[in-house]
C-alpha positions in Angstrom: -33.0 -4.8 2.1 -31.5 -1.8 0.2 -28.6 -1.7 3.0 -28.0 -5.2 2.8 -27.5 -4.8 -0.8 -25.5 -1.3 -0.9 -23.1 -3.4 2.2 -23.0 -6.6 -0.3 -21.7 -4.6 -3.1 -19.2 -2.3 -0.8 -17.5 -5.5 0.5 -17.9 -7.2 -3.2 -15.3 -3.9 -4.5 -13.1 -4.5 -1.7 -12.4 -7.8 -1.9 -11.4 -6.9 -5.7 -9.5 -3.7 -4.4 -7.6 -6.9 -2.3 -6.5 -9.0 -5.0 -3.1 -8.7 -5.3 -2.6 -8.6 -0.9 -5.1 -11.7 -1.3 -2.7 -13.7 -4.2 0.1 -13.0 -1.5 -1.4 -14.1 1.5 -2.1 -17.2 -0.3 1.0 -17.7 -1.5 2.4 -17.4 2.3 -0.5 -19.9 3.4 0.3 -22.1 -0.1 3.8 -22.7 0.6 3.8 -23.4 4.3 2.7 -26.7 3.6 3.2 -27.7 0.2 7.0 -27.3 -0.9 8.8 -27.6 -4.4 11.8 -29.9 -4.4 15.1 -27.4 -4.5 13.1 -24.4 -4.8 13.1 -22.3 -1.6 10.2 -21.2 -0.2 11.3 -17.3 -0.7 11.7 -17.8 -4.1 8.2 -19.6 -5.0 6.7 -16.8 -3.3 8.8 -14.1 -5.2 8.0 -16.2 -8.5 3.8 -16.2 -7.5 4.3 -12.6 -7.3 5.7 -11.7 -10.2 3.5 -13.7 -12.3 0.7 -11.9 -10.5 1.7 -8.9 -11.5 2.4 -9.4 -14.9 -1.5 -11.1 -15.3 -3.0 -8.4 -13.4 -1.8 -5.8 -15.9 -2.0 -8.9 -18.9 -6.1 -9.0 -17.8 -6.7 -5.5 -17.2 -7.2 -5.5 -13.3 -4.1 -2.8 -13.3 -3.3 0.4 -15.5 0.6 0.6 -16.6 0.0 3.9 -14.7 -0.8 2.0 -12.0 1.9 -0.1 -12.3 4.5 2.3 -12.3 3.3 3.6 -9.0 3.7 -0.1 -7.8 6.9 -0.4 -8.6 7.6 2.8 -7.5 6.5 1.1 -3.6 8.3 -2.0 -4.1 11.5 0.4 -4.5 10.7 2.3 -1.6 9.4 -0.8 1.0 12.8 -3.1 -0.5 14.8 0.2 0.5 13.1 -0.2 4.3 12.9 -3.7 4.6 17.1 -3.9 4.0 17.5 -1.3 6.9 15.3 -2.4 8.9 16.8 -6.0 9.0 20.3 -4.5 9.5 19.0 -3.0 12.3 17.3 -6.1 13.5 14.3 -4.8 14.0 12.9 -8.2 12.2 14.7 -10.9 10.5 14.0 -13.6 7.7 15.2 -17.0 9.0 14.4 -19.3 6.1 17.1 -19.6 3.1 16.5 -18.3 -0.3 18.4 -17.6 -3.3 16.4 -14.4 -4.2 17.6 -12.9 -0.3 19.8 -9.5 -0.7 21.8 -8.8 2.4 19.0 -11.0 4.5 15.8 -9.5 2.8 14.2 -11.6 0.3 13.0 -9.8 -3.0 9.4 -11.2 -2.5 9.5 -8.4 0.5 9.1 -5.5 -1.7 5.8 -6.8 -3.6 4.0 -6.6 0.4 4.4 -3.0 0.2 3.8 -3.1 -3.3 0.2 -4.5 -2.3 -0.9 -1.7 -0.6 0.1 1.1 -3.3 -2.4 -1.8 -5.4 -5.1 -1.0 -3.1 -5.3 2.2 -3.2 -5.2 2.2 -6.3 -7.8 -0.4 -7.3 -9.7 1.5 -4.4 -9.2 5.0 -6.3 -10.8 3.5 -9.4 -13.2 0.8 -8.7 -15.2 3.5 -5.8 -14.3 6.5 -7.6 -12.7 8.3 -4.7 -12.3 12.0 -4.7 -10.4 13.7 -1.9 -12.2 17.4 -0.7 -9.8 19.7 1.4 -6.3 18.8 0.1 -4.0 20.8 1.7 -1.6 21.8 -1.1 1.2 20.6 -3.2 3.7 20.8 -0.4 2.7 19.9 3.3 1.8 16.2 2.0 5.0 15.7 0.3 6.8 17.7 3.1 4.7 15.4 6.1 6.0 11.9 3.5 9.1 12.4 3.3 9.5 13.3 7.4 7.9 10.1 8.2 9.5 8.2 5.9 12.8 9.4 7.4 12.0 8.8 10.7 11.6 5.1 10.1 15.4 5.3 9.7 16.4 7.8 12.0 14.5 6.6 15.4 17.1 3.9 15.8 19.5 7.1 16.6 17.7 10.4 17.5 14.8 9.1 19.2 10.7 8.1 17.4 8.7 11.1 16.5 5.8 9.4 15.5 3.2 10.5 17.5 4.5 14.3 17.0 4.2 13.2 13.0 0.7 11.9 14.0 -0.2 14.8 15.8 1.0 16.9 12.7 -1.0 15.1 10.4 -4.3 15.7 12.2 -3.1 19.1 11.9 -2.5 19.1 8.0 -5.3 16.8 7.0 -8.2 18.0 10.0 -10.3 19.9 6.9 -9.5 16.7 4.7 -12.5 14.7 3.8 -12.2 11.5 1.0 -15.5 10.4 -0.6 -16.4 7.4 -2.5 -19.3 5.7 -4.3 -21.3 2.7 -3.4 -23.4 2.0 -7.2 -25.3 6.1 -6.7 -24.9 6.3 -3.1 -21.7 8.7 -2.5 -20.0 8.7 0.9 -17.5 10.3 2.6 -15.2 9.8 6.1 -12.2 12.2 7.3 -9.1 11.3 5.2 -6.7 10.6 9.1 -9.6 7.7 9.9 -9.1 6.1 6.6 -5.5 6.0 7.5 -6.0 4.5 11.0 -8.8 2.1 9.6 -6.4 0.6 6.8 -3.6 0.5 8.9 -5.5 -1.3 11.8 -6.3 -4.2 8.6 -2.8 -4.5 7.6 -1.8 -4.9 11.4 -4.5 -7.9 11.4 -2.9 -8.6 8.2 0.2 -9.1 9.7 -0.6 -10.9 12.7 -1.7 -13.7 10.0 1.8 -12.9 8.0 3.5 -13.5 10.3 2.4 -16.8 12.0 2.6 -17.7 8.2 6.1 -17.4 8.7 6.3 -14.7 6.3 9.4 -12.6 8.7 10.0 -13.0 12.4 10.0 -10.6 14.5 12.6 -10.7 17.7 10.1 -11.9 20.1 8.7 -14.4 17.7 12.1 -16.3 17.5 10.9 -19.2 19.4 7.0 -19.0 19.7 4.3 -16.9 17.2 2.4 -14.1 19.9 0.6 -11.6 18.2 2.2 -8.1 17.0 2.3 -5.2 19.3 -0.8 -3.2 19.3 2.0 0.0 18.8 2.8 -1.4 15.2 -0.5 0.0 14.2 0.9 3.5 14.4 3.9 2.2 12.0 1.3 0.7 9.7 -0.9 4.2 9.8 1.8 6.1 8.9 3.2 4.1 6.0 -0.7 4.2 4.5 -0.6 8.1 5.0 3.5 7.3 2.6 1.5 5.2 0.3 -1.9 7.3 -0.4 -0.3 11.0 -0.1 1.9 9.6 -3.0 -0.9 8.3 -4.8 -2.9 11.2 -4.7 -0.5 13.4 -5.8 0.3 11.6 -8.9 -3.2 11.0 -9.5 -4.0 15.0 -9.6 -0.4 15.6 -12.0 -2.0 12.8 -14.2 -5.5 14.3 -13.9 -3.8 17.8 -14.8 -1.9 16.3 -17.8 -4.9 15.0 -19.1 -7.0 18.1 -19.0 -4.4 19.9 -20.3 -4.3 17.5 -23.1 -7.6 17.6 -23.5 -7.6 21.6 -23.8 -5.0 21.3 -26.6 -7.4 18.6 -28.6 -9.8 21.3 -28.3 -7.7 23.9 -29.2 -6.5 22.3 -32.3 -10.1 21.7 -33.8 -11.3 24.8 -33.1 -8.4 26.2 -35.3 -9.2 23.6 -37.7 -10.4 24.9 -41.5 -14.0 24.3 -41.9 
């Protein structure tokens, strides 16, 4: 009984870690079949999403801390999502008003979703990351596979060397998190596969939602390539390596706050 209760309340945080993905998803399934005269159908979605946002900070769900990492995401997923459609790696085939260069606005706020949660995640099961390997190998491993997103169209796809780095950097690297009192913990490089095997499912349900095409969806939906679950592990590694590093510059800036507090009463007169 006590497991069926710990796994009850474990998938009760998720869903509310899910949120914002969830509002999306609905939106995509909303608008398939229910259209606004003269509004496009990239543009309701982009509205939906933006007046998510604004009442998930209005009602407390997110921090303004939170959402500045968000936004930060929505930058760096828009910045993909217009070279990757360049490239025509996928397209957007319905008209929209809110479409930049062929990538509708509402694009960013899918990569904004998972930047949400991981951070929901970080808060509601009070994760803690043991084994960190420095200030500099995460950023250093980021910003090579964010780069090679771009560059494999021209000097070949590094991935699995990126992968196999990663085990390297991140083999000691365990993340724990709490269930009510009960406090687990998995390797940090399984988190990554496991979240980027559910946005691959996620996908898959994106994307017969009409949400983007890709090439060999141009005139019948077949599910996405298994191999797109190595793209979608590597942008979670993007997503929480950036996370976690401004969680611990936020988590030093308050301690050192906190010092100073200290320091200032103590040299307080009596």
């Amino acid at each position: 009984m006590k497991f069926w209760r710990k796994l009850w309340i474990f998938g009760w945080k998720e869903a509310l870690c899910c949120i914002f993905p969830v509002i999306i998803f609905a939106s995509l399934a909303i608008t398939k079949v229910i259209h606004v005269p003269y509004v496009p159908r990239y543009d309701l979605i982009l509205m939906i999403c933006i007046v998510a946002q604004v009442a998930m900070v209005l009602f407390s769900l997110e921090t303004i801390d939170e959402l500045k990492v968000i936004c930060l995401f929505h930058v760096i997923g828009l910045a993909l999502e217009l070279y990757k459609v360049h490239m025509g790696s996928w397209s957007y085939p319905e008209p929209g008003w809110s479409k930049i260069y062929g990538v509708p606005l509402y694009s960013g706020f899918m990569y904004a979703s998972v930047a949400s949660y991981i951070c929901q995640a970080w808060r509601r099961m009070d994760l803690r990351i043991i084994g960190w390997p420095g200030p500099v190998l995460p950023w250093l491993i980021s910003g090579a596979i964010y780069l090679n997103f771009f560059t494999h169209h021209f000097i070949g796809d590094y991935r699995w060397v990126l992968i196999g780095l990663l085990c390297l950097i991140f083999y000691k690297t365990q993340i724990y998190f709490k269930v009510e009192e009960l406090s687990l913990r998995m390797p940090l490089v399984v988190s990554f596969l496991l979240v980027g095997f559910f946005i691959w499912v996620a996908e898959n349900i994106s994307t017969l939602l009409g949400a983007w095409r890709y090439p060999d969806q141009e005139h019948a939906w077949q599910m996405v390539h298994l191999g797109k679950i190595s793209s979608w592990f590597l942008l979670v590694v993007i997503s929480l390596i950036i996370v976690a590093q401004l969680k611990h510059v936020k988590g030093q800036r308050d301690l050192s706050d906190h010092k100073a507090a200290l320091q200032s009463e103590a040299d307080m007169p009596n």
